[in-house]
C-alpha positions in Angstrom: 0.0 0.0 0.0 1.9 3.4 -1.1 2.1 6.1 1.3 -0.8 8.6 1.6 0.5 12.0 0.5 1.6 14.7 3.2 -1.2 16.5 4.8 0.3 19.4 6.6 3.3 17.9 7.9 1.3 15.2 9.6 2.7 12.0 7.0 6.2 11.6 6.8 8.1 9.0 4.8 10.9 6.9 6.4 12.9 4.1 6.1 10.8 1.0 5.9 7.7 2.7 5.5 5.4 6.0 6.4 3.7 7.5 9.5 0.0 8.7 9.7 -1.5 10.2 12.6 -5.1 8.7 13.1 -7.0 10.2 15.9 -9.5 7.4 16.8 -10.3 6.0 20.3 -7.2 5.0 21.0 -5.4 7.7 19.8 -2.3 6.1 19.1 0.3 6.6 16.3 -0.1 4.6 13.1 2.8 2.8 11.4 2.6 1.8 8.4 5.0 -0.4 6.9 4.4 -2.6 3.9 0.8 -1.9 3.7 0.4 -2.9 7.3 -0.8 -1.0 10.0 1.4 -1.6 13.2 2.1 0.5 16.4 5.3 0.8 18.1 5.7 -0.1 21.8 7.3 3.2 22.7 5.2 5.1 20.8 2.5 3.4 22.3 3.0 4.3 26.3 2.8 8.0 25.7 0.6 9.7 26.6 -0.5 12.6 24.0 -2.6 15.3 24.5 -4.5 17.7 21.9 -4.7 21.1 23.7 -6.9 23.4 21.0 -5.0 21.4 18.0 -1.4 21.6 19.7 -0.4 17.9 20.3 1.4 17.5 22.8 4.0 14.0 23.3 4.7 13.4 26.9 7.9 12.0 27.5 8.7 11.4 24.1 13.0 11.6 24.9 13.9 9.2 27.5 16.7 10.5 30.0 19.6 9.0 28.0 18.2 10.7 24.6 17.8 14.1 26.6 20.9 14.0 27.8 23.0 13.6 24.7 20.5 16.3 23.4 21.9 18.8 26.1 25.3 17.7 25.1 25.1 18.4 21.6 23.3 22.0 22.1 25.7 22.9 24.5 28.2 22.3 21.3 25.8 24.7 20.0 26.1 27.3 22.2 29.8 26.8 22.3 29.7 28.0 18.7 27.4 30.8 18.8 26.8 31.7 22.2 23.8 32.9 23.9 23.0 36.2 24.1 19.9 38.2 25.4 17.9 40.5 22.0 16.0 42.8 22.4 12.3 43.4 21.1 10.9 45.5 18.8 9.4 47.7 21.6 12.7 48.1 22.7 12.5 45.6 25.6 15.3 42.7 26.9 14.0 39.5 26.9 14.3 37.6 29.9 15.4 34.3 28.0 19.0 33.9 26.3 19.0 32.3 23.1 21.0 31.1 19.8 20.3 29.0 16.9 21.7 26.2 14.2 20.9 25.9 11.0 20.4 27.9 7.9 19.0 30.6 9.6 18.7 32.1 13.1 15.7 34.0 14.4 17.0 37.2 15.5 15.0 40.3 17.1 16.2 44.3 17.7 14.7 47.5 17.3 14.4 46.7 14.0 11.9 43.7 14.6 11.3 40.0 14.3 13.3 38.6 11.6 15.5 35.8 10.1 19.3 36.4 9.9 22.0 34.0 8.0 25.1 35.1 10.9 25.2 35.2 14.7 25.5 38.4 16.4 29.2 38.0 16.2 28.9 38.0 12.3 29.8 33.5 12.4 27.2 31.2 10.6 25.4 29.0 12.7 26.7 25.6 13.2 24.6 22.7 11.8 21.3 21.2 13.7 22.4 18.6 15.2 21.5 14.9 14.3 20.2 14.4 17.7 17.6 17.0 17.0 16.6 16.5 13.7 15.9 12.8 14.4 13.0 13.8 16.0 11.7 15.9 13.1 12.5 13.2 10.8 10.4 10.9 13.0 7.5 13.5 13.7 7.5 15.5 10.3 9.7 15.0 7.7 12.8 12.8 6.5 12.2 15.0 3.3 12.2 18.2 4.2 14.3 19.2 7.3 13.9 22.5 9.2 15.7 25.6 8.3 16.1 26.6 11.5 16.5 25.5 15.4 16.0 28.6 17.7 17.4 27.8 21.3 15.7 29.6 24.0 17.3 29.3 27.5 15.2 30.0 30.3 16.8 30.8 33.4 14.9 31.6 37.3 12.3 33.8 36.6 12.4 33.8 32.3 9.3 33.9 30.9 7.9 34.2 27.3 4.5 36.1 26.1 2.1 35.4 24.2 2.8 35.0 20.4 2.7 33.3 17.2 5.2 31.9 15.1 4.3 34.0 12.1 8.2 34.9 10.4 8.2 32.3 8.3 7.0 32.0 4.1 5.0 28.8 4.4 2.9 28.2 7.4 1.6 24.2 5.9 4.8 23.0 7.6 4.6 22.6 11.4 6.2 24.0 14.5 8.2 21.8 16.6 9.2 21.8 20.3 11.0 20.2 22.7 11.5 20.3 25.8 14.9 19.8 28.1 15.2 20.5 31.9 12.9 22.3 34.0 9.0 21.8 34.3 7.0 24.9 32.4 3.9 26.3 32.1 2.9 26.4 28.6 -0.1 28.8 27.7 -1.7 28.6 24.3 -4.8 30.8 23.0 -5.8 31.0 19.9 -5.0 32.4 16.1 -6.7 36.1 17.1 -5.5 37.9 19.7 -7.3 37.9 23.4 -9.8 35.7 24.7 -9.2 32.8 26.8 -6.5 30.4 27.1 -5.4 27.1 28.4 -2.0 25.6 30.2 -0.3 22.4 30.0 2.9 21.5 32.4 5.5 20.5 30.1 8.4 18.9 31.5 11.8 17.3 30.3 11.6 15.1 27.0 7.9 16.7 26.2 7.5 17.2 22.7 4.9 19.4 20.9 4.0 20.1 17.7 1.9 23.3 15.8 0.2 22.4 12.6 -2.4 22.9 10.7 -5.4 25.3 12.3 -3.3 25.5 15.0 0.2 26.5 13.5 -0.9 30.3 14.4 -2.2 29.7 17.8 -1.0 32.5 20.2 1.3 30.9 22.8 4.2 31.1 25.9 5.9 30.5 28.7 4.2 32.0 31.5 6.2 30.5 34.8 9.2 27.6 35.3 9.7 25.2 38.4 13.0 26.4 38.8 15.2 23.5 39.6 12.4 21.0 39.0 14.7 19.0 36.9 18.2 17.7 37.8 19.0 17.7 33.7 20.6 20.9 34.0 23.2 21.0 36.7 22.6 24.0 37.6 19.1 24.5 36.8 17.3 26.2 34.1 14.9 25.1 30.8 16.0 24.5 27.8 13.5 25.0 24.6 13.7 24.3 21.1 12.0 25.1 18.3 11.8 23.6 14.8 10.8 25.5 12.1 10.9 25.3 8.4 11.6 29.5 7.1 11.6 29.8 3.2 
């Protein structure tokens, strides 16, 4: 049986086969590999939650996996260090950040934008495979991200609400993940105002933006501040998969 065709990021193709998500009853991941229909035992024991079409993958990196995921951002960092922008308005924002990949998301006075160079004028170092595994496992194997923004949220960070609206073609998802401290995630919806909902994501939580709800207004709007022992000294680590041009 061939593989359905992409649907908003949702299908992927991989080796041995392609992955659909089918939201019956049991709300599990389908596999499908040589025309048949199976379900993977690890895939299985999540849990996953739909929070106004964000789905959200609890524990989907198990301790080992999140930890060689700190140790190749911090390779990252190493690279093209951290530093705190500014916003539009003017502001500093109270999380430090850097990126990999083709681009980095970069903000000043100027506004929100794209840039091809770290502050310090370097490129950005690759994505690592680490990372990208997950989008080729969630998304794509096709067609990888452009970009891996890495927020760092240290005691008292926070992030308002926004939307992840820089980008040329919104039919390919947003991804997240999670690494270190427990945070409250708030999401809204596409127009601004109105109500909201939270969900505690913690360490290995994965979540992914598509489709209605790749415009959703969302943020950070407190951490458990050393509710993890990831980080040795404490701290959340966020990053976010996007695909830019």
């Amino acid at each position: 049986m061939p593989c359905p065709p992409r649907f908003r990021g949702y299908i992927s193709r991989g080796l041995g086969g392609c992955k659909r998500r089918l939201w019956g009853k049991s709300r599990e991941l389908v596999i499908f590999r040589d025309g048949v229909a199976v379900v993977s035992e690890r895939q299985a024991m999540q849990t996953r939650l739909e929070i106004r079409g964000v789905e959200v993958l609890k524990g989907y990196l198990d301790p080992k996996a999140q930890e060689a995921m700190v140790g190749d951002i911090r390779g990252v960092a190493a690279a093209a260090p951290l530093f705190s922008p500014e916003t539009r308005f003017g502001r500093k924002m109270s999380v430090a950040m850097t990126s990999a990949g083709k681009y980095g998301w970069y903000t000043d006075r100027s506004g929100y934008r794209y840039e091809r160079r770290h502050p310090s004028g370097r490129e950005w170092p690759p994505i690592p495979d680490s990372v990208l595994a997950v989008w080729r496992d969630l998304v794509s194997a096709e067609r990888l991200p452009d970009c891996c923004l890495v927020n760092f949220y240290r005691d008292g960070a926070k992030m308002g609400l926004h939307q992840d609206r820089d980008e040329a073609d919104f039919s390919w998802p947003v991804l997240s993940v999670s690494l270190g401290d427990t945070a409250r995630f708030r999401i809204g919806s596409v127009e601004r105002g109105g109500s909201t909902e939270a969900v505690w994501l913690e360490s290995g939580d994965v979540c992914l933006m598509g489709g209605p709800a790749r415009l959703v207004h969302h943020g950070i709007d407190k951490v458990r501040f050393g509710s993890s022992s990831l980080l040795s000294d404490g701290g959340r680590i966020n990053l976010t998969l996007r695909v830019v041009d």
